[in-house]
N, C-alpha and C positions, 0 to 999 in steps of 0.2 A: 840227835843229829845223825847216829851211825844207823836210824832206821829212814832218813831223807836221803843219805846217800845209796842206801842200799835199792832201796825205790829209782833212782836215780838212774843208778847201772843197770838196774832192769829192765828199766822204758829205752835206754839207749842200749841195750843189747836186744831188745823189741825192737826198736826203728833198724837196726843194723840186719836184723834177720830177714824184714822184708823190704827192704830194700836188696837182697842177697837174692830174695825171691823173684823179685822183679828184672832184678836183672836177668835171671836164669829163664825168665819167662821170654824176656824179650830175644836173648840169644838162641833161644829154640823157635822160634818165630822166624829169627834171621837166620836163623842152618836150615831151615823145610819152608822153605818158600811155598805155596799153593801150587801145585799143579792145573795144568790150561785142563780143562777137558776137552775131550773129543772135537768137539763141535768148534770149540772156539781156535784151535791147531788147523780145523780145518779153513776155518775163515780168515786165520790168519796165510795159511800156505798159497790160497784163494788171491788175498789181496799181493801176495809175493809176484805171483803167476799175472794177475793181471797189470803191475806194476811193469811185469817184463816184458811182458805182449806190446804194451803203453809204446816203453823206450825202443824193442824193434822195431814198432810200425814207424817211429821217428826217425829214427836210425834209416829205415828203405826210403822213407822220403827223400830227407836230406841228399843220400846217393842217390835218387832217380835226379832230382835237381843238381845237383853237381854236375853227371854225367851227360846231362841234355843242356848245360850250360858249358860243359868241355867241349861239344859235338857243336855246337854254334860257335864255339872261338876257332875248333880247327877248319871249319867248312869256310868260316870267314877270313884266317891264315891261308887256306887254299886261293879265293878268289884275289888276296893281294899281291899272292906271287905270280898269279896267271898275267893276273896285268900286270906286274913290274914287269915282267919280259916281255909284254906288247908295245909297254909306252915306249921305248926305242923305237922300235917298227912305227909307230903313230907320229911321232917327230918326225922322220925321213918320210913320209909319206907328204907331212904339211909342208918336207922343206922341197923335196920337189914337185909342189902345188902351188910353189912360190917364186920357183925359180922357173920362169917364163921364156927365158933369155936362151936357153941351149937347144942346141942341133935336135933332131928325134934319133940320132944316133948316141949323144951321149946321156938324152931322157931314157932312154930302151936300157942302157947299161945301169941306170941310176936303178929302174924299175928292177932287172933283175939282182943287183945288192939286197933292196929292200926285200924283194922274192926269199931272199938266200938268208938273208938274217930272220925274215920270219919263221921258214923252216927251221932254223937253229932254235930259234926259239922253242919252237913246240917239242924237238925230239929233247934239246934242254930238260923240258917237262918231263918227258919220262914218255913220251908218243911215240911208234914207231910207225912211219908210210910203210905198207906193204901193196902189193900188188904189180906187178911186172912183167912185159908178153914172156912165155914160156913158164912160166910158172902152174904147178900143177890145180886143177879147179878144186877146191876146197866150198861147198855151199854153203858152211859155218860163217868163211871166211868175205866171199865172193857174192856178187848180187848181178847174175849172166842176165843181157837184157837183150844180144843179140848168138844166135848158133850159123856157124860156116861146117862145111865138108871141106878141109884140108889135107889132101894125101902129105904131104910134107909135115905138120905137125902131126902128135900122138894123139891121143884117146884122152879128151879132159883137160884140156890145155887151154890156157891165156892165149888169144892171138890176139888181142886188142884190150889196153884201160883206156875206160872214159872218166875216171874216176877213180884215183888213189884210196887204197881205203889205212884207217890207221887204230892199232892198237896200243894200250896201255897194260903190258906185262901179258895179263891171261882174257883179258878184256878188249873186248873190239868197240871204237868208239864209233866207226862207222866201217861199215860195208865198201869196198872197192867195186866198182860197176863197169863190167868186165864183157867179154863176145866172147866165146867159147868155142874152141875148134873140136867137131868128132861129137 
């Protein structure tokens, strides 16, 4: 019997050793992972780069649509404030188209209200009328469609509008149409 045990300890200090080995195999396996070569770093850095190209070209999309979807909401915010300051002006217009009944001197006062409020309205806007006799001839500004020889006025002058003209800030939205003295 002490030659079965003896057998015994040596088969289980045999299975103990390689199993001892196995494991040392495998942990060297797990400490030195394979290195990529060359080629495959580069295919890999490859699909990085075209991954990224991918999501900017998404990315400018999106912003080109956003931006040209902001640019339709604000141009469409513009045309609803134009006309909420008109539709006053368009109500007095239907109400004295309706009121048949008065003098032509209190229609003429009625007309010039409406006159005055629609003016308000536009400089509201942000408009400004320019053009006024005396004022100096600017061609930017002015569109001369008549010339006088005035010794009383100066050299380039407004002696006559037929035609206000109006800007918004740095922007002329129309031409004033003017006679020009000199």
């Amino acid at each position: 019997m002490a030659k079965e045990d003896v057998k015994e300890t040596a088969a289980q200090e045999q299975n103990v050793e390689s199993a001892e080995t196995a494991s040392d195999n495998k942990t060297k396996k797990e400490k030195a992972p394979k290195k990529p070569s060359e080629k495959e770093q580069l295919k890999q850095q490859l699909a990085e780069k075209e991954d990224q190209f991918l999501r900017l070209a998404a990315e400018y999309d999106n912003f080109r649509r956003r931006t040209q979807k902001e640019k339709e909401d604000l141009y469409q915010m513009s045309k609803v404030t134009v006309i909420g300051e008109l539709l006053p002006v368009i109500d007095n217009f239907e109400r004295a188209e309706q009121n048949k009944d008065v003098s032509l001197e209190d229609y003429r006062k009625g007309i010039e209200m409406i006159f005055k409020q629609l003016n308000d309205a536009v400089i509201k806007l942000g408009a400004e009328p320019f053009g006024e006799v005396g004022d100096k001839f600017e061609p930017n500004l002015y569109s001369a469609v008549m010339h006088i020889e005035d010794d009383s006025l100066g050299e380039d002058v407004v002696s006559a509008v037929f035609q206000k003209g109006y800007k918004l800030g740095d922007k002329v939205i129309r031409c004033a149409t003017v006679q020009v003295a000199n």
